[in-house]
Every structure is written in structure tokens, then in C-alpha cells.
C-alpha positions as CSV (number, residue, x, y, z in Angstrom):
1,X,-8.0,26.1,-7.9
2,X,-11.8,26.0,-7.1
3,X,-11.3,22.3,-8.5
4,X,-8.3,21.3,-5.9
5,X,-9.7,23.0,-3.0
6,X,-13.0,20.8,-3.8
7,X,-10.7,17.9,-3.6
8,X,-9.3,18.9,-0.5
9,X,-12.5,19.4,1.4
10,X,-13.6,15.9,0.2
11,X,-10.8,14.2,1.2
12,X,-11.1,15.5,4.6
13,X,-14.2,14.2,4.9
14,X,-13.1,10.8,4.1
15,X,-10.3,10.5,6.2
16,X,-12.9,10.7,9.0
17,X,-14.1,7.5,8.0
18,X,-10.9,5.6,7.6
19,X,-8.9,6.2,10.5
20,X,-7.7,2.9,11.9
21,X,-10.5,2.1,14.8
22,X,-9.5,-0.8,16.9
23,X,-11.2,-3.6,15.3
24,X,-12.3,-7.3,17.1
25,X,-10.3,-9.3,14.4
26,X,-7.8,-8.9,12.0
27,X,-10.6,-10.3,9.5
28,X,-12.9,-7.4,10.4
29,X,-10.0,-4.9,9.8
30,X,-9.4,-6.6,6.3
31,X,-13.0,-6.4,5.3
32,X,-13.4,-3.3,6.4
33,X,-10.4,-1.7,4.2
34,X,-11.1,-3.7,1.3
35,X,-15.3,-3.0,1.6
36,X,-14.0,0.8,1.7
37,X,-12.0,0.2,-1.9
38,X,-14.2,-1.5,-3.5
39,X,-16.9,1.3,-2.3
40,X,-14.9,3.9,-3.6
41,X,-14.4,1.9,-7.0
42,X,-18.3,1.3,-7.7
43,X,-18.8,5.7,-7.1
44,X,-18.5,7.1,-10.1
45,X,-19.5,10.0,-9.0
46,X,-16.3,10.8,-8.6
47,X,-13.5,12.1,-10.7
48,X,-10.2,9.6,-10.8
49,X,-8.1,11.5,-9.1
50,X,-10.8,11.7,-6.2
51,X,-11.2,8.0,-5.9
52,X,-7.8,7.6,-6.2
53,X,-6.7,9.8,-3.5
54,X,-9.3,8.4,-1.4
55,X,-8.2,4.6,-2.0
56,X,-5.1,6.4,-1.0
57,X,-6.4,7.3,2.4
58,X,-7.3,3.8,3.1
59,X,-4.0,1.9,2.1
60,X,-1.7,4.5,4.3
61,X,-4.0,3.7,7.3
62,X,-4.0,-0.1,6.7
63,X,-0.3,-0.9,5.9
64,X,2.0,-0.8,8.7
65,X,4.6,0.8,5.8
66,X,7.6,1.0,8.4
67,X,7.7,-2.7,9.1
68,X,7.2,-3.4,5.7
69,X,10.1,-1.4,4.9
70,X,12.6,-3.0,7.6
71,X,11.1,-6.8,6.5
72,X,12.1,-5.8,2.4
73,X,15.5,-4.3,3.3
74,X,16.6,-6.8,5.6
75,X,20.2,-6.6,6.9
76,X,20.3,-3.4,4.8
77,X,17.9,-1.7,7.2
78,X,20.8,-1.6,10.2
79,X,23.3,-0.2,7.6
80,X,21.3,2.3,6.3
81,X,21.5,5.9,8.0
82,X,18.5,7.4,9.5
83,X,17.8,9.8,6.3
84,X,17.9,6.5,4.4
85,X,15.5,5.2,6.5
86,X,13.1,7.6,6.4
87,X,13.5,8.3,2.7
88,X,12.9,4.7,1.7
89,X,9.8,4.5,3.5
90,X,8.1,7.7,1.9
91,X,9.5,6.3,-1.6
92,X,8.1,2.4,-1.3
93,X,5.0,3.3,0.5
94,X,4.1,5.8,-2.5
95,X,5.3,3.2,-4.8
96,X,2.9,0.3,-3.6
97,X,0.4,2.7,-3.5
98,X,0.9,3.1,-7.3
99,X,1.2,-0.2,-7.9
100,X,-2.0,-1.0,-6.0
101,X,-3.9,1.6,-7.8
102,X,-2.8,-0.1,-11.2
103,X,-3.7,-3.2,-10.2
104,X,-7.4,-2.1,-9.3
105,X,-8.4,-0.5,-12.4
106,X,-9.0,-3.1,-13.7
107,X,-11.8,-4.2,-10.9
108,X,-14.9,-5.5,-12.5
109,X,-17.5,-6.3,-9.7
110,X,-15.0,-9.8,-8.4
111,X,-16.3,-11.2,-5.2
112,X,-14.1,-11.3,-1.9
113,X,-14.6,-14.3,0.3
114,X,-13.1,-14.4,3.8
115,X,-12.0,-17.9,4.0
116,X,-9.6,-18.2,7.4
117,X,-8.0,-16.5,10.0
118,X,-4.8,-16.9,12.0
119,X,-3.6,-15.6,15.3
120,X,-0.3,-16.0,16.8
121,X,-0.1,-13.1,19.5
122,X,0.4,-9.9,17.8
123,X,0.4,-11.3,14.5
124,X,-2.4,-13.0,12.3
125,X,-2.8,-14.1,8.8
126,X,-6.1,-13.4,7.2
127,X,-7.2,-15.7,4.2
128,X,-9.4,-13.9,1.0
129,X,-10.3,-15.4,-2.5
130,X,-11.2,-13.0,-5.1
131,X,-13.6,-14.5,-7.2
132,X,-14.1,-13.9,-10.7
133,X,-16.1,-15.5,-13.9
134,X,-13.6,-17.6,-15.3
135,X,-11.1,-17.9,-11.7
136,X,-10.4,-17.8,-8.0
137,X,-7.6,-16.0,-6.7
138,X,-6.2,-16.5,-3.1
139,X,-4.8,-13.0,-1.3
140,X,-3.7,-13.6,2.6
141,X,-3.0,-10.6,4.3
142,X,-0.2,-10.7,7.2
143,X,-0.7,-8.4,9.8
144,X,0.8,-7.4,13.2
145,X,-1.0,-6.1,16.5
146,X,0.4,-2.2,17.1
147,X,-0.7,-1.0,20.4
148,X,-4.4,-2.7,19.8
149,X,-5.0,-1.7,16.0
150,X,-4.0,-4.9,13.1
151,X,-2.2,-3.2,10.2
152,X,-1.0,-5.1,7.3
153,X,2.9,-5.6,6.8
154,X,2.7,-8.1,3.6
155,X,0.5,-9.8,1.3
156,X,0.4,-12.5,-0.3
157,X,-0.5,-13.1,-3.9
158,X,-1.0,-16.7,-5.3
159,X,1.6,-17.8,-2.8
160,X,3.9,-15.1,-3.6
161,X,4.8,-12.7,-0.7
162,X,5.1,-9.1,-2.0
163,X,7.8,-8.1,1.0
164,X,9.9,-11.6,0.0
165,X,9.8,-10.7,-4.0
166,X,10.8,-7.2,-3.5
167,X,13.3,-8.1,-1.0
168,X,15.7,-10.0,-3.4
169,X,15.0,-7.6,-6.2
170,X,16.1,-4.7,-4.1
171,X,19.1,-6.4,-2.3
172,X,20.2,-6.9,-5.7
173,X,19.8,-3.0,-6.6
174,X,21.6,-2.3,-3.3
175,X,24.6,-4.8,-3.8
176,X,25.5,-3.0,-7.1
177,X,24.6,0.6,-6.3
178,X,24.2,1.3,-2.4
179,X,21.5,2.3,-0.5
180,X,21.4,5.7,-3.3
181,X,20.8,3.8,-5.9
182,X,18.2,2.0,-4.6
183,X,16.5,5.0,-3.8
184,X,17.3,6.6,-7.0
185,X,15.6,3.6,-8.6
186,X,12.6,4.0,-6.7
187,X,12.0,7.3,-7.8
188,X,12.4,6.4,-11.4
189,X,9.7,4.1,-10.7
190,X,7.7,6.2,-9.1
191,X,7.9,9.6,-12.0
192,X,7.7,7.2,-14.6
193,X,4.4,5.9,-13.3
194,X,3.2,9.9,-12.4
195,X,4.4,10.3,-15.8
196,X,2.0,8.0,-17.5
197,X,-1.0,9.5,-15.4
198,X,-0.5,12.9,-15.7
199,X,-2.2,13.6,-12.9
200,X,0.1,14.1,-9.3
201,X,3.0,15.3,-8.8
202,X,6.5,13.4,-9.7
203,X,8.3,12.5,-7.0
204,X,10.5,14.8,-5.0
205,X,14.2,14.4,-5.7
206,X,16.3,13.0,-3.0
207,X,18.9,15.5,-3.7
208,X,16.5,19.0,-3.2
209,X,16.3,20.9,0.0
210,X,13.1,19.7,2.1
């Protein structure tokens, strides 16, 4: 107990620092989330579940999740109900959020280079390379302006968008199952990866009571 409340008090102290400021470019908004990752990465000071939870901070104030949401459902947006709505976004923003996390562990000290910037009213691309020994690796974020703060609704991997590859692998999920069993199979997702940590929670059921 001693142990969580610890955890609790920290974290509040690090939300502080990463509430979304209103930042003079999208590239400034991108460093500064990344810097704060890769800060929390290089503390060891920290337990796991501390740096996770804290990395966790950070990506919930950086991703615009909502647009994300309406960009990978598509047409299946308008035809799901409100309840859908709101449960898909709770259930793909934790699951990126896992994914992310996996994706980061195994960060070894790679360089991020800010290469070019794009703005089209209220939405920009942001160009990175991640640098390491043997490769370069290019990462452009896609963000939108929401009422003077950038947030990120995609990235972009190698020239692979993240929204457009889970778009047609969900639509497909949707076709054969409905909105439910897309959301069903989001939750496996997400328990099987709590699962293999050990460490939060699994996801709540979309059947229980709030």
C-alpha cells in the first residue's frame, strides 16, 4: 500500500510537467514529448512500473486519441452508437499505449534528429530519424492544431501509417463481427499483454457495470 501510494504521489508530480503547454511549433511539441520519454527511459532510479506509468502520462497528453479513433474506424465511426464510441477510444488508446511501451524497451541510447516540418493550417507533419549503430529509421509524426496546442493523431513508421494499417485490420474485424467484436478483440489484446507483465490491471470487461 505504502508502495502504490508512493507511486501515486510521484506520478502527480510528473503530470505537472507534461501537461500540453502551447508550444511555437509542432517540432518543439514533438521534441519535447519524445525528450520527456527518453528522460524517463535513461532514470533508473525508477521502478518499471514508475517509468512506465510516467511514459504513460506523456503519450495521453500528446495523442489527440479521439481523432485517432474516428481516422481508424472510418465509416464505422457514424454507425457506431455513442457507448461504442467512447468504449473504443478508452480500449485503443490503452492499447497503443501498450504497444508503444513494448516497442521502447528495447531503447538503447538511439539518436533522434529533427529533419523537417510541415504546416498546412491546423495540421503539420513533423519529420524524425532515429539513429542507431548499424541503421536510420524515419518516424513523421502527423499532428492537428486543437484550440492552439499540436497533438499527434498518426505516425508514421518507415512509410507505414499506424491509423491506415489498423484501419484495414479492424474494418476487417468489424465486417465479420460488428462493432462488439471489435471491441471484444481489443480487449483480448489488451489482458493478454497485462497478462504477460503482470503488473496493471486487465482490462475492464465491456459487459460489467461502470
Amino acid at each position: 500500500m505504502i508502495k502504490k501510494y508512493a507511486l501515486y504521489f510521484l506520478l502527480s508530480l510528473f503530470s505537472a510537467a507534461v501537461t500540453a503547454d502551447q508550444f511555437s511549433t509542432p517540432t518543439d511539441r514533438v521534441k519535447d514529448s519524445v525528450e520527456k520519454v527518453i528522460t524517463v527511459l535513461k532514470d533508473k532510479s525508477h521502478s518499471t512500473e514508475e517509468r512506465w506509468a510516467m511514459i504513460g502520462l506523456v503519450i495521453n497528453d500528446s495523442f489527440d486519441f479521439r481523432s485517432m479513433s474516428q481516422s481508424v474506424l472510418a465509416t464505422n465511426w457514424k454507425k457506431a452508437t455513442p457507448e461504442e464510441r467512447q468504449q473504443f477510444v478508452v480500449f485503443f488508446s490503452q492499447y497503443l499505449e501498450d504497444t508503444y511501451r513494448t516497442k521502447i524497451e528495447a531503447y538503447t541510447n538511439q539518436k533522434v534528429e529533427y529533419t523537417g516540418e510541415t504546416i498546412r493550417g491546423k495540421r503539420a507533419v513533423v519529420e524524425t530519424l532515429i539513429i542507431t549503430d548499424s541503421t536510420e529509421i524515419p518516424v513523421n509524426y502527423k499532428l492537428k492544431n486543437n484550440d492552439g496546442n499540436w497533438f499527434a493523431y498518426d505516425v508514421v513508421i518507415e512509410g507505414v501509417s499506424l491509423v491506415s494499417n489498423y484501419r484495414s485490420t479492424f474494418a476487417a474485424i468489424v465486417k465479420n463481427d460488428g462493432m462488439d467484436g471489435l471491441l471484444l478483440d481489443i480487449q483480448g489484446r489488451i489482458n493478454k499483454y497485462k497478462a504477460s507483465q503482470k503488473e496493471v490491471p486487465a482490462a475492464k470487461n465491456i459487459n460489467e457495470d461502470s
